[in-house]
mmCIF file of the C-alpha atoms, coordinates in Angstrom:
data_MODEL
# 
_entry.id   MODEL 
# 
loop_
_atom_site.group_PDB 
_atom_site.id 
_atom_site.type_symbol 
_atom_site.label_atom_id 
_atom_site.label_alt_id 
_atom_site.label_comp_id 
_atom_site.label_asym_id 
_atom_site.label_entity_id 
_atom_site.label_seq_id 
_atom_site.pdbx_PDB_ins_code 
_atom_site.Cartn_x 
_atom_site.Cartn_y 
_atom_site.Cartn_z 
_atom_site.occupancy 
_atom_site.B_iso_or_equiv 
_atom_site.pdbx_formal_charge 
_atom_site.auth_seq_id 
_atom_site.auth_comp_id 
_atom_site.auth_asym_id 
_atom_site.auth_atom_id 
_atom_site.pdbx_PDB_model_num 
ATOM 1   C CA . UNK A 1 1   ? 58.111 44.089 -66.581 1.00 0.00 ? 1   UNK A CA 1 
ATOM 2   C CA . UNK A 1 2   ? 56.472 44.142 -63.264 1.00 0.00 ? 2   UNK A CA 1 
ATOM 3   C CA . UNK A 1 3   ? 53.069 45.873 -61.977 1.00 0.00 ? 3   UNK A CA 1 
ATOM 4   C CA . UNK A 1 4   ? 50.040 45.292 -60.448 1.00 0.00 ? 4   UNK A CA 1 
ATOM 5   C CA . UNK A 1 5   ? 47.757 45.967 -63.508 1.00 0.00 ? 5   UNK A CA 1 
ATOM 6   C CA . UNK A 1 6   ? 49.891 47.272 -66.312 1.00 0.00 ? 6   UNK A CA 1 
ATOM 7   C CA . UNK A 1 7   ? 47.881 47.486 -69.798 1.00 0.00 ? 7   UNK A CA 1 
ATOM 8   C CA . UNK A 1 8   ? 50.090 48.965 -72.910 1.00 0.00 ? 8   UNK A CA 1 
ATOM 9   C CA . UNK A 1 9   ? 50.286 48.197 -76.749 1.00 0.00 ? 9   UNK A CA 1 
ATOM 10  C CA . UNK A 1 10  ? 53.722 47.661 -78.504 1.00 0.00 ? 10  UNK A CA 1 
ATOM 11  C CA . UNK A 1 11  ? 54.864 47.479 -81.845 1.00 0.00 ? 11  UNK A CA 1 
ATOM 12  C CA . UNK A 1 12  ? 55.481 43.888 -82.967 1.00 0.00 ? 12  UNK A CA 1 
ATOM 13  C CA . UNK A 1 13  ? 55.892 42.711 -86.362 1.00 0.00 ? 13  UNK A CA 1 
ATOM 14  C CA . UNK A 1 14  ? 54.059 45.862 -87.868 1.00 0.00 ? 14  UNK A CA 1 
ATOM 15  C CA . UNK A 1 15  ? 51.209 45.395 -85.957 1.00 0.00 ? 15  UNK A CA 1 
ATOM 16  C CA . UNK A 1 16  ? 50.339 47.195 -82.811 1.00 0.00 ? 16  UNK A CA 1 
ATOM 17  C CA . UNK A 1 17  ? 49.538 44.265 -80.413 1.00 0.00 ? 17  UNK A CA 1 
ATOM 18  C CA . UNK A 1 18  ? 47.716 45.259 -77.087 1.00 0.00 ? 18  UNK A CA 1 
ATOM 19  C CA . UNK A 1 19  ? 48.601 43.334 -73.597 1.00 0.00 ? 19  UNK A CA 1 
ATOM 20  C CA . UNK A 1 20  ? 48.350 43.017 -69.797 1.00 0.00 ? 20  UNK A CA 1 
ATOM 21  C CA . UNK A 1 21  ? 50.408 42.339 -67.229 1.00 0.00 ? 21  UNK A CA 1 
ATOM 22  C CA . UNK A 1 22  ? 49.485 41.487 -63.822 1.00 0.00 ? 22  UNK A CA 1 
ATOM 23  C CA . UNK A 1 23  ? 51.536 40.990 -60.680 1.00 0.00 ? 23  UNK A CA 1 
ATOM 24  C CA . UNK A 1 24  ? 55.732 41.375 -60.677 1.00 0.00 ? 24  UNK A CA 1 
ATOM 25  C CA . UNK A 1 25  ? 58.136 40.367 -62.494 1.00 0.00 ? 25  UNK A CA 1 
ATOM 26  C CA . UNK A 1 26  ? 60.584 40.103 -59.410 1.00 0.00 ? 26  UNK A CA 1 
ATOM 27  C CA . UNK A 1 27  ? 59.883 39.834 -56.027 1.00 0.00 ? 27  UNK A CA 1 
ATOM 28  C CA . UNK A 1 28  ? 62.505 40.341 -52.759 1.00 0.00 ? 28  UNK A CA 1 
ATOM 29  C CA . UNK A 1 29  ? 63.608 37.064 -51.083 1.00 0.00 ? 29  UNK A CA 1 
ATOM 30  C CA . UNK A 1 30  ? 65.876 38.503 -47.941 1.00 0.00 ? 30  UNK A CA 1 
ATOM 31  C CA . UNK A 1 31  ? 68.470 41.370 -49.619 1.00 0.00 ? 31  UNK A CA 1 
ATOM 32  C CA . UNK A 1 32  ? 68.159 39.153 -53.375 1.00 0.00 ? 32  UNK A CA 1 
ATOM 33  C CA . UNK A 1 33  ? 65.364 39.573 -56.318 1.00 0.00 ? 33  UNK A CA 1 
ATOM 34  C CA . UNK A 1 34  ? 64.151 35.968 -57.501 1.00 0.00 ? 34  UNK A CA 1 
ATOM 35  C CA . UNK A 1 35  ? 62.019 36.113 -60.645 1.00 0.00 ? 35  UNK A CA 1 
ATOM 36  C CA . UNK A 1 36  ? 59.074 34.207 -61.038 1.00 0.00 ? 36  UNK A CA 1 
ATOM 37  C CA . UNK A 1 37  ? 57.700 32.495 -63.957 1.00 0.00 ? 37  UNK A CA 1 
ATOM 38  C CA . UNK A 1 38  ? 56.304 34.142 -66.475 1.00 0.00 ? 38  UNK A CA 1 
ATOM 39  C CA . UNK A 1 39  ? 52.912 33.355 -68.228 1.00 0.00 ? 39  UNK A CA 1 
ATOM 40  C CA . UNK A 1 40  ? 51.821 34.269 -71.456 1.00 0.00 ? 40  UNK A CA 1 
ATOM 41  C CA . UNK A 1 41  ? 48.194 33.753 -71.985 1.00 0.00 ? 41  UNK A CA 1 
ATOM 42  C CA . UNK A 1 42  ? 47.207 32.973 -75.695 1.00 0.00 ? 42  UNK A CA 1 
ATOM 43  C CA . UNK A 1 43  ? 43.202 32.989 -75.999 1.00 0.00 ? 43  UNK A CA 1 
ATOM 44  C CA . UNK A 1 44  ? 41.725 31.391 -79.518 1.00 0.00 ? 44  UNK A CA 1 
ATOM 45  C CA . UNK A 1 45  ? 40.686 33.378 -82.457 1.00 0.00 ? 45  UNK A CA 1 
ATOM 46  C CA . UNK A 1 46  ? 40.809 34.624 -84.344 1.00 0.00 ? 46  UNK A CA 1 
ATOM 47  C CA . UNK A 1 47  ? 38.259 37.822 -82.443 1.00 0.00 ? 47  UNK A CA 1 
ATOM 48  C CA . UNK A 1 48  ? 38.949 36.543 -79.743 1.00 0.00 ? 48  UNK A CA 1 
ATOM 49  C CA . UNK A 1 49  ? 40.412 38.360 -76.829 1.00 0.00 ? 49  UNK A CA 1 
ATOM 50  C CA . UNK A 1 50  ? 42.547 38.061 -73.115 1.00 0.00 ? 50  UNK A CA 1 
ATOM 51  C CA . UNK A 1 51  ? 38.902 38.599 -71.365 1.00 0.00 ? 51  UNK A CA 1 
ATOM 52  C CA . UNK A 1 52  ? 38.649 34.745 -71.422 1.00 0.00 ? 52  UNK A CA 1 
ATOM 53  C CA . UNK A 1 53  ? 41.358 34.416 -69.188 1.00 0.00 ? 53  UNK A CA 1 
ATOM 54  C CA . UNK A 1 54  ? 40.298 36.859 -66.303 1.00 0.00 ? 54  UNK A CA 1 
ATOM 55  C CA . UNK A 1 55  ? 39.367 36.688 -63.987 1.00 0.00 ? 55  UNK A CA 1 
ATOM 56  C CA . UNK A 1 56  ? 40.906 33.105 -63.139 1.00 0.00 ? 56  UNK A CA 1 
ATOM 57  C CA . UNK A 1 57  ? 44.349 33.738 -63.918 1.00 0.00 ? 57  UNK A CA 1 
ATOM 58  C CA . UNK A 1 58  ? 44.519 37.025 -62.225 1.00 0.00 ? 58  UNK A CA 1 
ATOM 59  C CA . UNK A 1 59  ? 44.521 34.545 -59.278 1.00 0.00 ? 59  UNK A CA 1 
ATOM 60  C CA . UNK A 1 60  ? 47.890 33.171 -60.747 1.00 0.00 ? 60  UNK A CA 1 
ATOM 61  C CA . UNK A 1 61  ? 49.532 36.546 -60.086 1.00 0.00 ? 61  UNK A CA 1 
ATOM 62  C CA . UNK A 1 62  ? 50.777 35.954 -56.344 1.00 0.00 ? 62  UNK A CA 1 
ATOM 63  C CA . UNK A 1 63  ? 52.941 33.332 -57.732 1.00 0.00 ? 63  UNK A CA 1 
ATOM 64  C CA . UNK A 1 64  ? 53.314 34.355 -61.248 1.00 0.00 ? 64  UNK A CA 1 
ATOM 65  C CA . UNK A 1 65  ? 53.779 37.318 -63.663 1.00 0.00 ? 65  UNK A CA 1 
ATOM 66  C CA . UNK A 1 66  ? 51.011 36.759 -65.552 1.00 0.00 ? 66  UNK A CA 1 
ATOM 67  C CA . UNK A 1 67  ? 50.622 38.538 -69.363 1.00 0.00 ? 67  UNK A CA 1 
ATOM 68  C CA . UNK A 1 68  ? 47.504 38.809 -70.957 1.00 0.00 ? 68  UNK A CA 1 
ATOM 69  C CA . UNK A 1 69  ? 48.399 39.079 -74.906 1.00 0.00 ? 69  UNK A CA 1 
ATOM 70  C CA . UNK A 1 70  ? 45.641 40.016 -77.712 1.00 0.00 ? 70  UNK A CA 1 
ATOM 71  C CA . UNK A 1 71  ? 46.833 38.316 -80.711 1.00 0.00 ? 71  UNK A CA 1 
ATOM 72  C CA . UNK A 1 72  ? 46.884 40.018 -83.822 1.00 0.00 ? 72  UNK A CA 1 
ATOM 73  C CA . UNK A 1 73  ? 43.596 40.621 -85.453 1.00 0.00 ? 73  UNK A CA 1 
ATOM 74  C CA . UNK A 1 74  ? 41.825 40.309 -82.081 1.00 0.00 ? 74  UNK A CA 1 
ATOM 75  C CA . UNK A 1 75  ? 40.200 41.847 -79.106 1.00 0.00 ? 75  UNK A CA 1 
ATOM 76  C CA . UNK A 1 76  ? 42.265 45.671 -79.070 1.00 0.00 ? 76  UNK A CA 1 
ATOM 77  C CA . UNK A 1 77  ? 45.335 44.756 -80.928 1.00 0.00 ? 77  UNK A CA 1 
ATOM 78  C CA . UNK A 1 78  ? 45.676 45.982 -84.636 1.00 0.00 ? 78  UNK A CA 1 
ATOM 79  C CA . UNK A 1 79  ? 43.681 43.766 -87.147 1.00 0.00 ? 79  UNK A CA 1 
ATOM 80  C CA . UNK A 1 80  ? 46.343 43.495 -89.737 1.00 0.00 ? 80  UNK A CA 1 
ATOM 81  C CA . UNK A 1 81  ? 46.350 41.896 -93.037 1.00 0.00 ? 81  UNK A CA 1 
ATOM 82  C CA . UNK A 1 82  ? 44.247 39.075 -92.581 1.00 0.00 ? 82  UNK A CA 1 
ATOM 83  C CA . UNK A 1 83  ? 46.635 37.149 -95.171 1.00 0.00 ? 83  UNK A CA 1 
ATOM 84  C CA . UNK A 1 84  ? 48.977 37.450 -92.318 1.00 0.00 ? 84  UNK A CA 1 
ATOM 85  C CA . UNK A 1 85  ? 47.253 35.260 -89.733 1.00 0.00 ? 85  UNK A CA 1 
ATOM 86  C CA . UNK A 1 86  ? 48.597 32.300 -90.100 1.00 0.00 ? 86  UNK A CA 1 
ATOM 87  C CA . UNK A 1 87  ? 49.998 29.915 -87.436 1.00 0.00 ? 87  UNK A CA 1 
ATOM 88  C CA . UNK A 1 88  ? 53.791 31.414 -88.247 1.00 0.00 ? 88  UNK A CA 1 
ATOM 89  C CA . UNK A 1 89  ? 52.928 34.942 -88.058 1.00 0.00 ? 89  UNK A CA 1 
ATOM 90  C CA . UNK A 1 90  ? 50.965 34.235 -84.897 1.00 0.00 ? 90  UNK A CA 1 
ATOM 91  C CA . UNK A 1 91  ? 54.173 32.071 -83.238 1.00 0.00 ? 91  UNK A CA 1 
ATOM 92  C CA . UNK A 1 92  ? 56.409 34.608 -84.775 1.00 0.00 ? 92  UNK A CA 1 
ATOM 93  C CA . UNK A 1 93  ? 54.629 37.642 -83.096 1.00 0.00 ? 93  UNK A CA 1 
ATOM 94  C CA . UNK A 1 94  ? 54.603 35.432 -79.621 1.00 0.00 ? 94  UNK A CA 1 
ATOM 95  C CA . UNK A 1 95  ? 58.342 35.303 -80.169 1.00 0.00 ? 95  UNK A CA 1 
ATOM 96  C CA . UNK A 1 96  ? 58.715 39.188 -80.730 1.00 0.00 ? 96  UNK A CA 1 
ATOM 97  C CA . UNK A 1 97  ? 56.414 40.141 -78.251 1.00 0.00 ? 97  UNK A CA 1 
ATOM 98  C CA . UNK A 1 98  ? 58.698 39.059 -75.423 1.00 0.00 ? 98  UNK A CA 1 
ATOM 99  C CA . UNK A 1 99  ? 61.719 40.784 -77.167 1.00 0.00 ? 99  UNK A CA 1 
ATOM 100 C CA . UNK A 1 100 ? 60.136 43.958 -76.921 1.00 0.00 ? 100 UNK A CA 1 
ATOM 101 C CA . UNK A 1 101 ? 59.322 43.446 -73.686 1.00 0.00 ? 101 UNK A CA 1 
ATOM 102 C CA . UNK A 1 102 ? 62.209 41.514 -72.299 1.00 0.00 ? 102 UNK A CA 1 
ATOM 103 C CA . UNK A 1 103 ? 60.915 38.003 -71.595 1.00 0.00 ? 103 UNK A CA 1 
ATOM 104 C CA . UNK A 1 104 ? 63.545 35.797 -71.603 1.00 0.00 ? 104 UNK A CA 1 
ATOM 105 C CA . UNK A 1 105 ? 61.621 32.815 -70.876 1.00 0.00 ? 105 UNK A CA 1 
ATOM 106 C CA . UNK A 1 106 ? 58.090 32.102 -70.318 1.00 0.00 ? 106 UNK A CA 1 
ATOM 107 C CA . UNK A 1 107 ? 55.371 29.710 -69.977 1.00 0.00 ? 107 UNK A CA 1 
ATOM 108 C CA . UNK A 1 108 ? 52.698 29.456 -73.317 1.00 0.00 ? 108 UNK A CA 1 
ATOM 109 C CA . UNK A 1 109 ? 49.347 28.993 -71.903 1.00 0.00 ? 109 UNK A CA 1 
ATOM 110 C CA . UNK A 1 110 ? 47.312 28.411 -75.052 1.00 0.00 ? 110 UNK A CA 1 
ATOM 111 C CA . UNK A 1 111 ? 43.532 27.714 -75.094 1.00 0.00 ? 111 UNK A CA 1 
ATOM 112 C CA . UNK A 1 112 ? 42.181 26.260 -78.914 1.00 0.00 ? 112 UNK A CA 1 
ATOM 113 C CA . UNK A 1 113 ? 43.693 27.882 -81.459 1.00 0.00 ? 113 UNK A CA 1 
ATOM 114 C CA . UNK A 1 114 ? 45.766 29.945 -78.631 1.00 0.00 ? 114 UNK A CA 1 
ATOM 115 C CA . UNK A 1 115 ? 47.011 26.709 -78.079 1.00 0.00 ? 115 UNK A CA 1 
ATOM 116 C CA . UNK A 1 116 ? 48.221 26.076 -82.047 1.00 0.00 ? 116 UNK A CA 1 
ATOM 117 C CA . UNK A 1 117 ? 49.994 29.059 -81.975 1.00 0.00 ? 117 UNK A CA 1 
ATOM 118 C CA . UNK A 1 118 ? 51.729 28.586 -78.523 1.00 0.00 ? 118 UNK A CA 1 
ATOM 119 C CA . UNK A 1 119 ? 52.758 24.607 -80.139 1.00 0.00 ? 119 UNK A CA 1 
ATOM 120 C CA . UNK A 1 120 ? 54.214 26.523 -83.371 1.00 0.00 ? 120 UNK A CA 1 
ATOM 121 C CA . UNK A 1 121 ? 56.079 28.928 -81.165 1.00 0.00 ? 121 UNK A CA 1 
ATOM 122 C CA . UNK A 1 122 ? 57.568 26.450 -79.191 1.00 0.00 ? 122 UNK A CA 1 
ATOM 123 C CA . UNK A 1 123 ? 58.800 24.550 -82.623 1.00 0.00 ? 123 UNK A CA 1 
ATOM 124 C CA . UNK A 1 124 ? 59.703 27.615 -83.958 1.00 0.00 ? 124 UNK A CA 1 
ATOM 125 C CA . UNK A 1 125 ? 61.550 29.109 -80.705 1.00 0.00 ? 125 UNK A CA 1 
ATOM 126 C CA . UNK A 1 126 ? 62.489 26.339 -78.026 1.00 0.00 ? 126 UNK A CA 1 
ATOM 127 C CA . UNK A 1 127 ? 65.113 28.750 -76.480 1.00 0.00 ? 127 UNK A CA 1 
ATOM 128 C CA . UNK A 1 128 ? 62.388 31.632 -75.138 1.00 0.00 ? 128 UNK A CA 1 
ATOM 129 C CA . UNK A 1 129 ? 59.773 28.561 -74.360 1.00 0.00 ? 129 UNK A CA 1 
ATOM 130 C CA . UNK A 1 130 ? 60.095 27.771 -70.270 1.00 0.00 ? 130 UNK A CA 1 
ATOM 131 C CA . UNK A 1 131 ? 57.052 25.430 -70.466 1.00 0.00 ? 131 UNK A CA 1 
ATOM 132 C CA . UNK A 1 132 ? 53.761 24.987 -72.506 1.00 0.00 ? 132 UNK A CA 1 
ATOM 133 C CA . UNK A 1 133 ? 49.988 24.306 -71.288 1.00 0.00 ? 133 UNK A CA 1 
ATOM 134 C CA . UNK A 1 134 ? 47.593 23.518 -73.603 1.00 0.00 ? 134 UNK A CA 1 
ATOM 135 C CA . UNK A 1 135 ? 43.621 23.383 -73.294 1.00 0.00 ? 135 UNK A CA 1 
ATOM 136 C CA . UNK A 1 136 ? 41.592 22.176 -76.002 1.00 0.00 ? 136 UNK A CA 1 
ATOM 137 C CA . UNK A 1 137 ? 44.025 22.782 -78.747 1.00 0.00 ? 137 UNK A CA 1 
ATOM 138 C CA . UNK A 1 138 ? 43.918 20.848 -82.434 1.00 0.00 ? 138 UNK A CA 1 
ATOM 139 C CA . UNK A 1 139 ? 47.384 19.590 -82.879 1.00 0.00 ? 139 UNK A CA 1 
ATOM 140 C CA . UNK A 1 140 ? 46.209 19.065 -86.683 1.00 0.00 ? 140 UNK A CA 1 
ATOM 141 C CA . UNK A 1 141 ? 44.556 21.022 -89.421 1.00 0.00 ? 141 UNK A CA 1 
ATOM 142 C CA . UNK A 1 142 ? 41.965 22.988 -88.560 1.00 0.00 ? 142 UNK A CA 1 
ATOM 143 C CA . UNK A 1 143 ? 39.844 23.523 -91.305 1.00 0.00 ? 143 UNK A CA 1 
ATOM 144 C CA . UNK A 1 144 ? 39.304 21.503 -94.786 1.00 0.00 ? 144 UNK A CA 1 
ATOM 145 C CA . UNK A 1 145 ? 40.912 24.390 -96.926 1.00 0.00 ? 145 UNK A CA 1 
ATOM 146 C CA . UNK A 1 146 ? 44.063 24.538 -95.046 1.00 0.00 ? 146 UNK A CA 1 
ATOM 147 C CA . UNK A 1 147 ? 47.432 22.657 -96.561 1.00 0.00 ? 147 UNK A CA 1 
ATOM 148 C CA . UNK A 1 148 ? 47.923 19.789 -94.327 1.00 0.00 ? 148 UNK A CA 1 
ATOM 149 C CA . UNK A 1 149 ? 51.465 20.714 -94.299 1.00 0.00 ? 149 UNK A CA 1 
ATOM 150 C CA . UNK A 1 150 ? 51.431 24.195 -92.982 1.00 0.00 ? 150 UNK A CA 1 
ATOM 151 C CA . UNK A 1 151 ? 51.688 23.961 -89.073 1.00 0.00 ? 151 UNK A CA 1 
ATOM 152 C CA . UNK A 1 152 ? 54.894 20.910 -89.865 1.00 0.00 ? 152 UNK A CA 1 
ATOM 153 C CA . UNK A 1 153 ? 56.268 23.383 -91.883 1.00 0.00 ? 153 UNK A CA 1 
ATOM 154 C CA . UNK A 1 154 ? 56.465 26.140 -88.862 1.00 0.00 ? 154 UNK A CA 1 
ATOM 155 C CA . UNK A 1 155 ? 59.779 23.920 -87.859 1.00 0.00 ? 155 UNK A CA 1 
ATOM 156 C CA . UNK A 1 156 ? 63.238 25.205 -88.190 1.00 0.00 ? 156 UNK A CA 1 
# 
């Protein structure tokens, strides 16, 4: 993927997930392409959306390819089932996501429960996870009527 400001939807999972990409993919270094890191930006939710992110990470993109991603059940992705938001789903969409669209490896950048889903992911999928940033996340339950279990339970 490369671009300056490259918005699309893919399938993923069943769901039609919407996302942004900003800045390339590969740039020329003398007569080679180097890639640069990739960033995929996870906002909290869910109803949440990638807006939270811009426009300080559109900064990012001179260094960076940097992917905006609306989660499933937020901002213009597909709502899905709601009994299909969980922490798994979530990870496992992350992890789909950059099938489709050919990330090999990237960077999670996850912001509250952005940031759950990016830890899961990383559990779940340590090969496509390059690095992981974190702001504000709950590493624990995060609400009385969920099984205290479920996010340890996202491990292979």
């Amino acid at each position: 993927m490369s671009g300056e400001d490259v918005r699309v939807r893919v399938v993923v999972n069943g769901v039609g997930l919407y996302f942004n990409v900003e800045g390339a993919g590969l740039v020329a270094e003398g007569e080679v392409m180097r890639e640069r890191p990739v960033l995929v930006l996870l906002h909290g939710g869910p109803g949440g959306d990638h807006s939270l992110f811009k426009p300080e990470f559109a900064a990012m993109s001179d260094v960076a390819q940097v992917v905006y991603l609306d989660q499933r059940g937020s901002g213009r992705s597909d709502r899905g089932d709601p009994s299909t938001w969980t922490w798994q789903r979530w990870a496992d969409d992350v992890a789909e996501f950059c099938a489709v669209v050919g990330l090999r490896r990237a960077v999670l950048v996850g912001t509250a429960s952005g940031g759950l889903v990016g830890m899961v992911c990383a559990a779940r999928f340590p090969e496509l996870v390059a690095g992981l940033v974190l702001d504000s996340t709950l590493g624990a339950r995060t609400s009385l009527a969920e099984r205290p279990g479920r996010v340890r339970a996202a491990r292979r």
